[in-house]
C-alpha positions in Angstrom: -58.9 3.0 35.3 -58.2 4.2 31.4 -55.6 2.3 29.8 -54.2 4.1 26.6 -52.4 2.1 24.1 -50.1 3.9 21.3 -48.9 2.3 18.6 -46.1 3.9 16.6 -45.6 3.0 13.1 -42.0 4.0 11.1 -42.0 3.8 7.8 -39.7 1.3 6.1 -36.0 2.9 5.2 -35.9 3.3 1.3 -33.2 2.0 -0.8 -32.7 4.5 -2.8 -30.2 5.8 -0.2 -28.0 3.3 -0.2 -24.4 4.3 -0.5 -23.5 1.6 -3.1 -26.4 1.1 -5.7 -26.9 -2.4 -7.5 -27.7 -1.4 -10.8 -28.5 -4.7 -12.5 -31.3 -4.9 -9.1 -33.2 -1.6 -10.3 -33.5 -2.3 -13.4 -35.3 -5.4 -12.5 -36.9 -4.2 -10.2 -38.0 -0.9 -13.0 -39.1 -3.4 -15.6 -41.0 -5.6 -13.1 -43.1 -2.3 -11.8 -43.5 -1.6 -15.8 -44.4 -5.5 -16.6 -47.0 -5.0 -13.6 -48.7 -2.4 -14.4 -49.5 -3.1 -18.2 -51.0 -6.4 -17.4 -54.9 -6.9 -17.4 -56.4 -6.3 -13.9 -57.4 -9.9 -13.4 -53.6 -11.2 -14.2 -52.5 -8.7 -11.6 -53.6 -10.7 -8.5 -52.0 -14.1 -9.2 -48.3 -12.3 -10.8 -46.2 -12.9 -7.9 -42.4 -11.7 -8.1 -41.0 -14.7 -6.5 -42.6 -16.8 -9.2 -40.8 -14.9 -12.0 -37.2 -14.8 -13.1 -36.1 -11.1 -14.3 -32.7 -11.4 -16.2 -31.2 -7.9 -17.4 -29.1 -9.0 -20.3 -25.7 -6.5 -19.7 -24.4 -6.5 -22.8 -26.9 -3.5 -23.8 -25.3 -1.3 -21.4 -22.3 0.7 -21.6 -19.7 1.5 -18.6 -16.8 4.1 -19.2 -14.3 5.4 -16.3 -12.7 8.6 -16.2 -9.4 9.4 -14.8 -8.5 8.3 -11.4 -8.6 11.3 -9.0 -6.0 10.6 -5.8 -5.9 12.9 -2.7 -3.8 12.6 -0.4 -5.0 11.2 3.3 -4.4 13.6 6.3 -3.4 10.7 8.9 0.2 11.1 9.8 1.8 7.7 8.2 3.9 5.3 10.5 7.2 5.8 8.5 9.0 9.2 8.3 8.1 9.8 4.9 4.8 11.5 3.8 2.1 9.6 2.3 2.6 8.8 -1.2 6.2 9.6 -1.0 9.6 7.9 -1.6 10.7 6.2 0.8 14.5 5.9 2.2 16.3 3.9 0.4 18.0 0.6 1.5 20.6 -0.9 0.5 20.0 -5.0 0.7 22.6 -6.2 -1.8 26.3 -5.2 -1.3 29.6 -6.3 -3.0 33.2 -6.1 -2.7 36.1 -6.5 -5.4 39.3 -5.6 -3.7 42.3 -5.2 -6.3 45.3 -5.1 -4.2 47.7 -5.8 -7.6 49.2 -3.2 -9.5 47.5 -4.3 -12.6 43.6 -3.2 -13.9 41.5 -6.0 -12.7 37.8 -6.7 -14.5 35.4 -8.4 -11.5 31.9 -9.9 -13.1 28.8 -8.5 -11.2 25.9 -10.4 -11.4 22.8 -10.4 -9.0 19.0 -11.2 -9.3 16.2 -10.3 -6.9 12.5 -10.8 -6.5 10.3 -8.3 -4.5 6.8 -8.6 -4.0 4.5 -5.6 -2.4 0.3 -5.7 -2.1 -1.7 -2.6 -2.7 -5.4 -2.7 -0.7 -8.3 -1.1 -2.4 -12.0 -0.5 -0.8 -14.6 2.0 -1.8 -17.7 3.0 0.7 -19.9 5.0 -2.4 -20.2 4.0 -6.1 -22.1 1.1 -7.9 -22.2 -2.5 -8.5 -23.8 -4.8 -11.3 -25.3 -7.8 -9.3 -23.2 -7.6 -6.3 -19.9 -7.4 -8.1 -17.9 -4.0 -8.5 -17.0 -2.9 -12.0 -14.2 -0.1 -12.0 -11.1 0.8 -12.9 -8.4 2.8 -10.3 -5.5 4.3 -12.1 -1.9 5.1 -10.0 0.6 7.1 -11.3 4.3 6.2 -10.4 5.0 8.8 -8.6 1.8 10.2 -6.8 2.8 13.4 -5.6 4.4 14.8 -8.9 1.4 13.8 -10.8 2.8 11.6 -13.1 1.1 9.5 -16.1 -0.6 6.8 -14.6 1.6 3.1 -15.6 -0.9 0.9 -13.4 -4.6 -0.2 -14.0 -6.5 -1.8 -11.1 -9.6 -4.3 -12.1 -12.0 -3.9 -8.7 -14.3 -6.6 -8.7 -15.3 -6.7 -5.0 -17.8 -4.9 -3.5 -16.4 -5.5 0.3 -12.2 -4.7 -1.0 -10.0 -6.4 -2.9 -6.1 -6.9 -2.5 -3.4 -6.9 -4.9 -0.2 -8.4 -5.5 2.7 -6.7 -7.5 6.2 -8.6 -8.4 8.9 -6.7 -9.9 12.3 -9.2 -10.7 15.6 -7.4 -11.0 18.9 -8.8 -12.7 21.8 -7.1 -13.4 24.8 -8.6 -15.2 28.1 -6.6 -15.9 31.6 -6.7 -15.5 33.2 -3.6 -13.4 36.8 -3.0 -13.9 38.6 -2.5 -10.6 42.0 -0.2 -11.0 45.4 -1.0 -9.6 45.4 -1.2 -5.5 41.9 -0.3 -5.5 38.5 -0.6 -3.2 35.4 -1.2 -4.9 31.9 -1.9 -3.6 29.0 -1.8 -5.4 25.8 -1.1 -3.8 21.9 -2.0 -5.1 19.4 -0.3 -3.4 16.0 -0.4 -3.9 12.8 1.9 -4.0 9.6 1.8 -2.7 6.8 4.4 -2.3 4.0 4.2 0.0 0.7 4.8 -1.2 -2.2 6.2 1.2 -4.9 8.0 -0.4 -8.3 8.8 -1.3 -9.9 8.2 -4.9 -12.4 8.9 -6.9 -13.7 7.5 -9.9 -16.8 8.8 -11.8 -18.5 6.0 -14.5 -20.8 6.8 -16.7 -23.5 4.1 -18.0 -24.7 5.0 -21.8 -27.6 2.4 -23.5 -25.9 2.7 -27.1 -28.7 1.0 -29.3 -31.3 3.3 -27.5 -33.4 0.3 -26.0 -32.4 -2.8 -23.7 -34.9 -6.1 -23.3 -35.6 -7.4 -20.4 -36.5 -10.9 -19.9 -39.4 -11.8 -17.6 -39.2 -15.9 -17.3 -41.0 -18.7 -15.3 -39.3 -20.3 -12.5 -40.7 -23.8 -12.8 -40.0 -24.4 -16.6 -38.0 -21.5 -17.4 -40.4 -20.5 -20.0 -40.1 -16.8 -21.6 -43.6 -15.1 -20.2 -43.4 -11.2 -21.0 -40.3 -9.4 -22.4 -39.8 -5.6 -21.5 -38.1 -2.8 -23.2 -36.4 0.1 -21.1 -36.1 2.5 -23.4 -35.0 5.7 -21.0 -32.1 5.4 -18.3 -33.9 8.9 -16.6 -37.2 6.8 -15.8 -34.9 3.9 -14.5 -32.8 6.3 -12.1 -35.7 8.8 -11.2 -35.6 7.5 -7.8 -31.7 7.6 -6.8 -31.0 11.0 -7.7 -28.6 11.4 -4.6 -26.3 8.5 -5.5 -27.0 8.8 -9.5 -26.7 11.7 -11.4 -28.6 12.1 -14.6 -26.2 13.5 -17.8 -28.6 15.0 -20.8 -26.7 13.8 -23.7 -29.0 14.8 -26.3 -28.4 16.1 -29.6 -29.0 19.5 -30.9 -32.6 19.3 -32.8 -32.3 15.3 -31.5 -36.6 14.4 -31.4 -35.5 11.9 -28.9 -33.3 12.2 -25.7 -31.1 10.2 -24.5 -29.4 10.2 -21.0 -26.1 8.8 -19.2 -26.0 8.0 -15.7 -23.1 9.4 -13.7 -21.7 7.0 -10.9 -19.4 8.6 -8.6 -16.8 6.0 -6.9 -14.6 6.7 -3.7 -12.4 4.9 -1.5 -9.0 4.5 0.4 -6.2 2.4 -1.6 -3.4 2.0 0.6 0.0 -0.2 0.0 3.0 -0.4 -1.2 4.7 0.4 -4.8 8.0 -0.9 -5.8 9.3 2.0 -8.0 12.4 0.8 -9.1 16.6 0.2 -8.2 19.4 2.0 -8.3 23.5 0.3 -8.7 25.9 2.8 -6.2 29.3 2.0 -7.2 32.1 4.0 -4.7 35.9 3.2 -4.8 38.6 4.5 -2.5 42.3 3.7 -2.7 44.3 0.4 -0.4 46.9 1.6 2.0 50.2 0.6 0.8 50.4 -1.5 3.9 47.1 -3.4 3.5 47.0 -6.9 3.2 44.6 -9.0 1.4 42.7 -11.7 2.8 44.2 -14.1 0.2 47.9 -12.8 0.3 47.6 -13.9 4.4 46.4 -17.1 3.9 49.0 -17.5 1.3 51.4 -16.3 3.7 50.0 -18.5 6.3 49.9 -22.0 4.5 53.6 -21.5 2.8 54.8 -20.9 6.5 53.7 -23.8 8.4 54.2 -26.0 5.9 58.0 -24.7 6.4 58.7 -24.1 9.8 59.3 -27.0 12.3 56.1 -28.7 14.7 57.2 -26.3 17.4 57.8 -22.8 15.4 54.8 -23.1 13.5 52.6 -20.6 15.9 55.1 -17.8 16.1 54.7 -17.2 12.5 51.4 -17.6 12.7 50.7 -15.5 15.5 53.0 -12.7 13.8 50.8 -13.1 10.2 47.7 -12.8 12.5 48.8 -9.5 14.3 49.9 -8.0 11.0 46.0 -9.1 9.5 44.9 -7.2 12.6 46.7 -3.9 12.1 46.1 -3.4 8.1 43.1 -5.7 6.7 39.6 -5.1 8.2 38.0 -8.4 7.2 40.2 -10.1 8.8 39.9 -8.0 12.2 36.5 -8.6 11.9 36.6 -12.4 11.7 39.5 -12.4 14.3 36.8 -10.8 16.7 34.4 -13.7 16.1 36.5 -16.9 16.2 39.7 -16.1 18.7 38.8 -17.3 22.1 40.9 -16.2 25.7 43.4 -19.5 24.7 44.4 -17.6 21.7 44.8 -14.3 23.1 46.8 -15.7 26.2 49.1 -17.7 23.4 49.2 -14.5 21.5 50.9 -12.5 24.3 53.1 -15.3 25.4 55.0 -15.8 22.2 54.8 -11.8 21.0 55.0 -10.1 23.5 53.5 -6.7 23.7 52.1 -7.3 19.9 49.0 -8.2 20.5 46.8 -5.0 19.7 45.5 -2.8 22.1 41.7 -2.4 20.8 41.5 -6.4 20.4 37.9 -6.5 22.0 38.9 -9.7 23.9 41.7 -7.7 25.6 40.0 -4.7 27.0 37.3 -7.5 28.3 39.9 -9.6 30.1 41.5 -6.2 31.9 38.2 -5.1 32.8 37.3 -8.4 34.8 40.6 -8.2 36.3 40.2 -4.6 37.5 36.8 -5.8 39.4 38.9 -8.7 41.2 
């Protein structure tokens, strides 16, 4: 019997593919191949990597973002508007100033608000310096008319970061109501929501022409070789498909120099508070309407009047007249009056209790079933 064995080698995934490219790692790793292989042959077999600190000092290197640009996502968003768009508006504050005198009356209007709304931000392809993310994502105010961009997002976080924007509104005016007048003042508020792709390109630049690198001992910490990268296109030669190379040189220039081109993109999705808006609308009182105030008026200067036992005629009579010509009061009436009432109602007016009362058309419907 022949037994054949097969042994299958792969070859160990690169990481110059990577979608997300740690730049302060390849220039360590660049000046550590450099250090390497200038060193005598004999000092080659006892340098060991994990003996050896490599520190990239930053500060040599230059990062500079261009504009943010946005596209629109093609997912249908969960609200009725489209993505990126405003929003209906809501109105969450209202106010009333009735003026039932035949005078001009001035009402003061005063209100204050705090809204909060958090924008989420995570990119799949770009760069990072040691782990950490280092780009800026620009939104316009209003995304779909391409407006100038009022809002400058710090990403820091390679796996997505979250933001938080406040926006406090106070108003303070006085709003002069005319004679036997209506007014109500509405605030309602804006919001856009934001679902989008973006893309950022950042170019790195070495100003000065050179960066050191500093090659260190681990157990005492001790300087042991210092390197010199003195051309980005040697450091990046390997990552061509996530790192574009940018000849910068200058006409006639004996040396070249080179940028690196990092291209960012990513979903940011959220919501943007875009501002408020103060509706004001007025309509005319019926000449037969009656104020809240004027009833209890009414109400109190009565009782106080009438004898024990006439005291809830009056009051009865007040109550239907509330009901026919004032609609806050028809509306608290339909909260707080119970069967009781409505029975002691009819009994002493007789046919003057109102025919929509809620309470009524409930009591003739139960006794219809019976």
């Amino acid at each position: 019997m022949r037994i054949a064995m097969i042994c299958s080698c792969r070859k160990r995934s690169l990481e110059t593919n990577t979608p997300i490219l740690d730049v302060e790692r390849i220039l360590q790793d660049y000046a550590w191949k450099d250090f390497k292989e200038k060193s005598r042959r004999v000092e080659k077999i006892f340098l060991r990597r994990r003996d050896f600190d490599v520190e990239v000092p930053m500060n040599y290197f230059h990062f500079e973002d261009t504009d943010t640009i946005l596209k629109t996502k093609d997912s249908k968003p969960k609200t009725k508007a489209a993505a990126g768009q405003s929003i209906s508006e809501t109105s969450v504050l209202q106010t009333q100033f009735r003026n039932n005198t035949n005078k001009c009356q001035t009402y003061k209007f005063r209100t204050e608000r705090t809204r909060k709304a958090t924008i989420s931000v995570s990119f799949q392809r770009g760069f990072s310096i040691g782990g950490k993310a280092q780009f800026k994502l620009g939104l316009p105010k209003m995304m779909s008319l391409g407006c100038d961009v009022d809002m400058r997002l710090q990403i820091s976080k390679t796996t997505g970061e979250t933001f938080e924007e406040t926006l406090t509104f106070e108003a303070n005016s006085d709003i002069n109501v005319e004679e036997n007048c209506d007014y109500t003042a509405n605030v309602a508020f804006t919001e856009k929501e934001i679902s989008a792709e973006f893309m950022v390109q950042t170019f790195m630049r070495m100003p000065t022409g050179t960066a050191p690198v500093y090659i260190r001992r681990k157990r005492d910490h001790e300087l042991y070789a210092t390197v010199f990268i003195n051309d980005l296109k040697d450091v990046f030669a390997d990552y061509k498909t996530s790192a574009e190379i940018i000849d910068e040189s200058a006409v006639g220039a004996n040396v070249a120099q080179y940028a690196i081109e990092f291209t960012t993109t990513g979903i940011v999705e959220g919501m943007r508070l875009s501002g408020q808006k103060i509706y004001l609308d007025s309509k005319k009182l019926d000449k037969g309407a009656i104020s809240h105030q004027t009833v209890m008026t009414v109400l109190r200067k009565t009782l106080q009047m009438a004898p024990p036992c006439l005291r809830l005629r009056p009051l009865m009579l007040a109550l239907t007249q509330a009901w026919r010509h004032n609609r806050f009061l028809r509306t608290r009436m339909r909260t707080f009056l119970t069967r009781r009432h409505l029975v002691l109602w009819e009994r002493l007016l007789p046919n003057q209790v109102p025919e929509n009362y809620p309470l009524r058309i409930r009591i003739r419907k139960q006794a219809k079933c019976h």
